[in-house]
C-alpha positions as CSV (number, residue, x, y, z in Angstrom):
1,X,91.0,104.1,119.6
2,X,92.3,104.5,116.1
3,X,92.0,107.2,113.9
4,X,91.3,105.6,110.2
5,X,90.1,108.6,108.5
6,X,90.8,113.1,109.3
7,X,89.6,115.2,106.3
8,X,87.9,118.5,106.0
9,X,84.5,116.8,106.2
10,X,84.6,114.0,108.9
11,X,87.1,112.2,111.7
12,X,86.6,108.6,111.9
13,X,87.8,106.5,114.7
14,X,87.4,102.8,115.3
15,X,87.1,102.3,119.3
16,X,88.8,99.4,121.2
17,X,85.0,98.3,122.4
18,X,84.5,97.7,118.3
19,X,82.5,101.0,118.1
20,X,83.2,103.3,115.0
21,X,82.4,107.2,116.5
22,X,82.3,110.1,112.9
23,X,82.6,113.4,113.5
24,X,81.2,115.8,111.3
25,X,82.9,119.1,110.0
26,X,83.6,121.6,107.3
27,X,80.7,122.8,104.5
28,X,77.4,121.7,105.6
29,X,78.4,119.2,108.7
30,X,74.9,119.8,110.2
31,X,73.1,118.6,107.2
32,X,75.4,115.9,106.6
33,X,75.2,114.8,110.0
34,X,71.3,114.6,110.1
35,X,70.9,112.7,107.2
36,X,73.1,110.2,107.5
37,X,71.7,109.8,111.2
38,X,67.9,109.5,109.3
39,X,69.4,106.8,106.8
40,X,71.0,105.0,109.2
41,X,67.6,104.9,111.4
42,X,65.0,103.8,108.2
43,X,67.6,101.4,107.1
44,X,67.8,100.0,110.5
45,X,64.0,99.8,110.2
46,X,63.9,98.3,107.5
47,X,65.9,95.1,108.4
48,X,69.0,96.0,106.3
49,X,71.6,93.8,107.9
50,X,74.7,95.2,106.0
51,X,75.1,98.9,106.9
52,X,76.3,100.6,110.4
53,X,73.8,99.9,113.2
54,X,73.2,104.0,115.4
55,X,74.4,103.2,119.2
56,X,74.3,107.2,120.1
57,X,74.3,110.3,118.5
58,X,75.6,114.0,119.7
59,X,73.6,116.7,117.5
60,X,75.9,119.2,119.4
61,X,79.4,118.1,118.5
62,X,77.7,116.4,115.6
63,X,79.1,113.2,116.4
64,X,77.9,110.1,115.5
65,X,78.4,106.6,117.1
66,X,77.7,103.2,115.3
67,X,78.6,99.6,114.9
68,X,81.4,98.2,113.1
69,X,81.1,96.5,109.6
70,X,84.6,95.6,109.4
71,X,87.9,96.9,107.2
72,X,88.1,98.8,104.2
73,X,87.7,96.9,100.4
74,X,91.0,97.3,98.5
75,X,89.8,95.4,95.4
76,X,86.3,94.8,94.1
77,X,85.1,93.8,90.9
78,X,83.2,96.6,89.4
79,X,79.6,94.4,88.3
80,X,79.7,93.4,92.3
81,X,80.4,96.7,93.5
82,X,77.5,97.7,91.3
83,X,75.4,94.9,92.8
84,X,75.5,95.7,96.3
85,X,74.7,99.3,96.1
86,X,71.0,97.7,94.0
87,X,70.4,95.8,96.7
88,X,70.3,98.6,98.9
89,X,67.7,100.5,96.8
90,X,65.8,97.1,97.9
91,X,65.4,98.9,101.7
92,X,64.7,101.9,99.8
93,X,68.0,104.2,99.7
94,X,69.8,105.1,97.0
95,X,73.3,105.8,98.0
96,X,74.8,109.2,96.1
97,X,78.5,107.8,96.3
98,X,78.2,104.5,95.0
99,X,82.4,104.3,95.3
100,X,84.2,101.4,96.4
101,X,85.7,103.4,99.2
102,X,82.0,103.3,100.5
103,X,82.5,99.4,100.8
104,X,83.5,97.1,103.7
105,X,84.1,93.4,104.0
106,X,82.6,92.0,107.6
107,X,85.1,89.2,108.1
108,X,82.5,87.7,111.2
109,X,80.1,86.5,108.1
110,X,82.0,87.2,105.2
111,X,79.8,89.9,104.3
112,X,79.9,92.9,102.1
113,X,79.0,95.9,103.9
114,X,78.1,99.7,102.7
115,X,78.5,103.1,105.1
116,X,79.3,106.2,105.1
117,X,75.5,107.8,104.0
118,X,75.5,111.0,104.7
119,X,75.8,111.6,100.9
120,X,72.5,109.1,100.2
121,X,68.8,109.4,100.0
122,X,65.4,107.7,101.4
123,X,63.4,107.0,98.5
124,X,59.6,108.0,98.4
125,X,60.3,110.2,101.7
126,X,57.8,113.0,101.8
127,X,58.8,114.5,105.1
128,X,62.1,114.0,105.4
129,X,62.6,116.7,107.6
130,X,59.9,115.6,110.8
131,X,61.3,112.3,110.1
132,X,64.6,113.1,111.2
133,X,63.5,115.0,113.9
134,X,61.7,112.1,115.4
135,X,64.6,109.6,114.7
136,X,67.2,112.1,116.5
137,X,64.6,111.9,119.7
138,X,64.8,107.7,119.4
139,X,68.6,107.9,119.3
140,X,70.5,107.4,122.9
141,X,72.8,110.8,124.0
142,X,76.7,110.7,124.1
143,X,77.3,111.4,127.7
144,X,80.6,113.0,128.2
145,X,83.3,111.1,131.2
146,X,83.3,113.4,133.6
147,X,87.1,114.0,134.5
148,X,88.7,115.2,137.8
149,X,92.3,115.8,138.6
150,X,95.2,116.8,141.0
151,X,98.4,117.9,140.2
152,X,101.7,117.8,143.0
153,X,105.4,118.8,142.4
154,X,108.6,119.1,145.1
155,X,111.8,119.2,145.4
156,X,112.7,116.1,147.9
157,X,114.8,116.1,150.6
158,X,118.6,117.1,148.9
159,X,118.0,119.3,145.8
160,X,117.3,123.2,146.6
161,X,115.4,124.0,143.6
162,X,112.9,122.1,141.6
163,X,113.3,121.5,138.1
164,X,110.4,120.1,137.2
165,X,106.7,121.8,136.0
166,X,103.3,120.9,135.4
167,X,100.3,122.1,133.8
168,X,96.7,121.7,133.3
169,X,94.7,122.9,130.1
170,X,90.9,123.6,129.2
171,X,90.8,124.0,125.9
172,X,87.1,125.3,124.7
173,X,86.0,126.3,120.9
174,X,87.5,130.3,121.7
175,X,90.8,130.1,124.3
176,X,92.9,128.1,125.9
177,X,92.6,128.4,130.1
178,X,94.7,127.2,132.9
179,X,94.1,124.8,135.4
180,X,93.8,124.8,139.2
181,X,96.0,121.9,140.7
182,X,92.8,120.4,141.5
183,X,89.4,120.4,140.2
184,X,87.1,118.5,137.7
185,X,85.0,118.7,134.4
186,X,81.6,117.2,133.2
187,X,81.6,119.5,130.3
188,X,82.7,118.0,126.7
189,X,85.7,120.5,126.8
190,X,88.7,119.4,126.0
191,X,91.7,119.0,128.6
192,X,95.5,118.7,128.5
193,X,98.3,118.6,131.1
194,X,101.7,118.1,130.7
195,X,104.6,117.4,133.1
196,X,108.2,118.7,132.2
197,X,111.6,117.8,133.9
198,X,114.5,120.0,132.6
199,X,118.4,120.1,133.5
200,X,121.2,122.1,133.1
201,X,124.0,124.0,135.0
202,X,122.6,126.2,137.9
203,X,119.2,127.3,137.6
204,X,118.8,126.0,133.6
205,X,116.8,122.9,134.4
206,X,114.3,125.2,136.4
207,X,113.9,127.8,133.5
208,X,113.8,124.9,130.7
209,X,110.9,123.2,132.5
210,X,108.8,126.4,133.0
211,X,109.9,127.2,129.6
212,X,108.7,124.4,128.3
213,X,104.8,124.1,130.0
214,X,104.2,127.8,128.6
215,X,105.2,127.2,125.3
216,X,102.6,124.6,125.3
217,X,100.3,127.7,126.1
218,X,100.9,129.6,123.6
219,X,101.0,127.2,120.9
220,X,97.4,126.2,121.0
221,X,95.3,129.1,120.3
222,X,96.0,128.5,116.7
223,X,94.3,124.8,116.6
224,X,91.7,126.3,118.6
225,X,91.1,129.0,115.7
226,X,91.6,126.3,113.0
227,X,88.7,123.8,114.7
228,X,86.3,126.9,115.2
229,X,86.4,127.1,111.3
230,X,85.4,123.4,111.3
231,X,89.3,122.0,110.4
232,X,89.8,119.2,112.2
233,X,92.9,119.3,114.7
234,X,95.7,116.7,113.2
235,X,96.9,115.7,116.5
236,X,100.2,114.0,115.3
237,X,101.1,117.0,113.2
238,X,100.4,119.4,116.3
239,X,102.4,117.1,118.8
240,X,105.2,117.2,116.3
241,X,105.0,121.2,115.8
242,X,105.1,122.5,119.6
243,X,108.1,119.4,120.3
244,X,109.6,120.9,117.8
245,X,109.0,124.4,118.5
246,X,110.5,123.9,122.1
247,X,113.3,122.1,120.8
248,X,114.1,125.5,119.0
249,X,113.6,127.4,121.9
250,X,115.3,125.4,124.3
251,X,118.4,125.2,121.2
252,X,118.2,128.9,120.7
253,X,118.8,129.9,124.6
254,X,121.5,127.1,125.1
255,X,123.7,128.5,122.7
256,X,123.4,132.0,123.2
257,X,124.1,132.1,127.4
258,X,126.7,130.8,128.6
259,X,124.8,130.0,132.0
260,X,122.0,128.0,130.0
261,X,124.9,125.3,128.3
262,X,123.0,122.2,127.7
263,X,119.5,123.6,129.0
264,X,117.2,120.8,127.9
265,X,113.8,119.1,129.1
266,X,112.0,116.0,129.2
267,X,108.1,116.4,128.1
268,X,105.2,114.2,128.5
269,X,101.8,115.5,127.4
270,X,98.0,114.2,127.4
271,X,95.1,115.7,125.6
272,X,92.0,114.4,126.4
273,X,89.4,114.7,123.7
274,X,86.1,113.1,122.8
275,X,86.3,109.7,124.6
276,X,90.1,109.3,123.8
277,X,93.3,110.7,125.3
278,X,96.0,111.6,122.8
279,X,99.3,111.7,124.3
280,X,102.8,112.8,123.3
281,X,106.7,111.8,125.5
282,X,110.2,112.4,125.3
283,X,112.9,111.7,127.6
284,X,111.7,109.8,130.8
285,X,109.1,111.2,132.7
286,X,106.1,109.3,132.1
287,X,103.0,108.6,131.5
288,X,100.8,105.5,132.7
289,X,97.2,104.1,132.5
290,X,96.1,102.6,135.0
291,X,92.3,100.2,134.7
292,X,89.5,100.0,136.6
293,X,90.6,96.2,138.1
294,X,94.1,97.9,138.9
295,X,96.6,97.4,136.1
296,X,99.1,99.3,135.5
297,X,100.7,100.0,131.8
298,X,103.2,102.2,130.9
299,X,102.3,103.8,127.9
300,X,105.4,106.0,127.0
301,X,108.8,104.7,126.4
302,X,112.0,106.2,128.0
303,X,113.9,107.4,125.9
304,X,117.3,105.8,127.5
305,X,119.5,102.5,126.7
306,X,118.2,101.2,130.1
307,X,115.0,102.0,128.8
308,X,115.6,100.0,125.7
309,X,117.4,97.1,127.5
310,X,114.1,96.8,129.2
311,X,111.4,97.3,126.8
312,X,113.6,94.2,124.5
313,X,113.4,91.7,127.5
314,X,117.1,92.1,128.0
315,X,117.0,93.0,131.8
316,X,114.4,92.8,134.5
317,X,112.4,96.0,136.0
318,X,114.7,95.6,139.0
319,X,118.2,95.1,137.2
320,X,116.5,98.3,135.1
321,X,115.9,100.3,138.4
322,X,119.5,99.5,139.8
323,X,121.3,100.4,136.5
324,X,123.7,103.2,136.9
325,X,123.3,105.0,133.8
326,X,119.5,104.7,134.0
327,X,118.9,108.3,133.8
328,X,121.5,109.1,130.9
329,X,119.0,110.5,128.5
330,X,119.3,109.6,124.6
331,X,116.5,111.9,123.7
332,X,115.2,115.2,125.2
333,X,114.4,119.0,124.1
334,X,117.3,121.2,123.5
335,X,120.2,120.0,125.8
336,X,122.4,119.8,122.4
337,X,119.9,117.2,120.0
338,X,119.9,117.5,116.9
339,X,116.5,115.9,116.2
340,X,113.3,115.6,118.0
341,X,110.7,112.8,117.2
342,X,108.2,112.4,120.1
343,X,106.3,109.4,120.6
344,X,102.8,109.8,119.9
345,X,99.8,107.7,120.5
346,X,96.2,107.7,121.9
347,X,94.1,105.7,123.7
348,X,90.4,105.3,124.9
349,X,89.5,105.9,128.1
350,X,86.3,104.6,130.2
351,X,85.0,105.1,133.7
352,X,87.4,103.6,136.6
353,X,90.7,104.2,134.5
354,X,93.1,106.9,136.0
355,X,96.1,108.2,133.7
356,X,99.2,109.3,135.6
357,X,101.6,111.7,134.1
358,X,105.1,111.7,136.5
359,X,109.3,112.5,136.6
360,X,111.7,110.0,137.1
361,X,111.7,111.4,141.1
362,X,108.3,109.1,141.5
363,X,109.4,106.1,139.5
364,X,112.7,105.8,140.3
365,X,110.9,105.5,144.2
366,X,108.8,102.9,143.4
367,X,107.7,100.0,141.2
368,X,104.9,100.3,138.8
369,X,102.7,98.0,140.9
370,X,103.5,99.6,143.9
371,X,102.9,102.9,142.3
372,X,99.3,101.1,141.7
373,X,99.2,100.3,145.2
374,X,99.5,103.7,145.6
375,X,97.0,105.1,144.4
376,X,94.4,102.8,145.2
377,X,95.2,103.8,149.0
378,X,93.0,106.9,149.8
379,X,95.2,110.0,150.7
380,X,96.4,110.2,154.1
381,X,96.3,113.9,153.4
382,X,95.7,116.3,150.7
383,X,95.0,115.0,147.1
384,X,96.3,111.9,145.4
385,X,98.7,113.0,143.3
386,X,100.3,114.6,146.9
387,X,99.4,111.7,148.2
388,X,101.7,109.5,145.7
389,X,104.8,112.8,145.6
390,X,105.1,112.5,149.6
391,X,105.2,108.9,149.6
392,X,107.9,109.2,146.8
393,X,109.6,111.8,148.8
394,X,109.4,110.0,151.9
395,X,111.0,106.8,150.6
396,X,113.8,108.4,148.5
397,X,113.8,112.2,147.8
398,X,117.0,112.3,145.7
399,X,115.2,113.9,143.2
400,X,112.0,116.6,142.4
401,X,109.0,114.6,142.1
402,X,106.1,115.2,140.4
403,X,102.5,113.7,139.5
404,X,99.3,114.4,137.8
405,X,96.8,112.2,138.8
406,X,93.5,111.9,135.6
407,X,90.4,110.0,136.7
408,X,87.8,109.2,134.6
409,X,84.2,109.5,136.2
């Protein structure tokens, strides 16, 4: 999914399944939502073939799911511009934004398209309000995914203490609340979790993870303020701010104790949202998607030369596993960077695909497809994100290992 438009009035994002899904906010959303819904519907009606078709409609989250009419129009000649918005007066809507930023080209037919009517109006409506009533009755519900998850973290057979932490997230429209290590959600909340793997002298990697999960914490009640308002959240920007805000933390503490020299963590954080998961990674834990038919992708990069050898096609995912200096981190929180630039992306998610979030203790045990393998296996015991840290333990143990297993319902 693809976000191609975030301002105070509407989110737009083009799906990978070639659905477009609007969300309305800011002054008036409800109204704005409802009408476009209603032109949408009589224009449908009507036989227009060059406006967004409705697949489903949320008057809750005022969210609105339609068809595709293709890209953007950069360059239009005015009289033409002018042309298509008459002809749509021919299905009996005059559109009250007759812009070119309202116009798309359909490359499937090479046709000029119009959207974005929640600024337009049905001509010779009497009753526009029953109409749109009924119409919102004919219009398929957005079902939310129902989620479930497990999370598993421990410290293998030869460290003492475990440096790594994980958390889970439901973020609701007035607080942020934490997670059980297992449990699941049919509600349209949202929901994060995070995995962290810090290092240092002595206990430093411990207190740098943990440091590093409750920052997350604490950073969110402000988005959650700013969407009640009807902002929309800026995910990129947010990402970028708590990174950053760690960073400082992890900076601040490392150069002010002589016992927390160096403290630093790795981070890799997903937020799922509305039919898409927005993630965020540095340093080389990781996070993976893994489809309904079984494949495996890995979605962050580590942020190590190995890392970089592999991802160019220089080495193999073996000679990559066997390097020696696959774990020498070029990027991370604190531990001495100067700069922090997360990778940030998002994706859609459907029902069969299972996101794992996991430290280098579970993939430098396994391959990713045996990691699949994995966790297509039922547990022998316990959940499957234990399921996949004992095996990881059990095979190597050199390291903490830790997992957070997402399915999607």
């Amino acid at each position: 999914m693809i976000t191609v438009k975030d301002t105070q009035r509407a989110t737009v994002q083009v799906c990978f399944d070639g659905s477009v899904r609007k969300a309305f906010h800011g002054p008036k959303a409800k109204e704005r939502f409802g009408n476009e819904l209603h032109v949408l519907l009589h224009l449908e009606k009507a036989g227009c073939d060059f406006v967004p078709r409705v697949i489903a409609a949320d008057p809750e989250k005022l969210l609105l799911v339609t068809t595709n009419c293709g890209s953007r129009v950069d360059r239009l000649d005015g009289e033409r511009c002018a042309e298509l918005f008459a002809e749509l007066e021919q299905y009996g809507v005059r559109h009250d934004d007759p812009e070119m930023r309202n116009v798309t080209y359909r490359q499937q037919d090479g046709r000029f398209c119009l959207i974005d009517f929640e600024f337009a109006t049905v001509l010779g409506s009497s009753k526009p309000a029953r109409e749109r009533a009924e119409n919102l009755e004919k219009v398929p519900a957005i079902t939310p995914l129902a989620l479930s998850w497990s999370g598993c973290s421990e410290c293998g057979s030869v460290r003492s203490n475990n440096e790594d932490a994980f958390v889970g997230l439901v973020i609701d429209a007035a607080e942020v609340r934490h997670l059980g290590k297992i449990g699941s959600s049919s509600s349209d909340h949202d929901l994060l979790f995070a995995v962290s793997d810090g290092m240092g002298g002595a206990s430093a990697g411990e207190f740098a993870s943990r440091i590093t999960v409750e920052k997350i914490t604490r950073m969110f009640p402000p988005l959650i303020r700013q969407r009640a308002r009807g902002t929309p959240i800026g995910f990129v920007a947010a990402f970028e701010a708590l990174f950053a805000e760690i960073h400082k933390a992890l900076q601040y503490l490392g150069d002010s104790y002589e016992e927390c020299q160096g403290m630093g963590s790795t981070l890799s954080l997903c937020w799922f949202s509305g039919g898409t998961m927005h993630f965020a990674h540095i340093g080389d834990t990781r996070i993976y998607h893994i489809s309904k038919d079984g494949q495996i992708t890995q979605l962050t990069n580590d942020d190590t030369h190995v890392g970089w050898l592999r991802r160019t096609g220089q080495i193999s995912e073996r000679e990559a596993r066997e390097h020696p200096a696959k774990n020498r981190l070029q990027k991370a929180l604190g531990a001495g960077n100067q700069f922090v630039n997360p990778q940030v992306g998002e994706v859609s998610y459907l029902p069969g695909d299972h996101f794992l979030i996991c430290s280098d203790g579970v993939t430098d045990a396994f391959t990713d497809e045996r990691i699949a393998e994995i966790l297509k296996e039922s547990p022998k015991k316990g959940t499957p994100a234990q399921h996949l840290v004992t095996e990881a333990v059990n095979y190597s143990g050199k390291d903490n290992a830790t997992a957070m297993i997402v399915a999607v319902g």
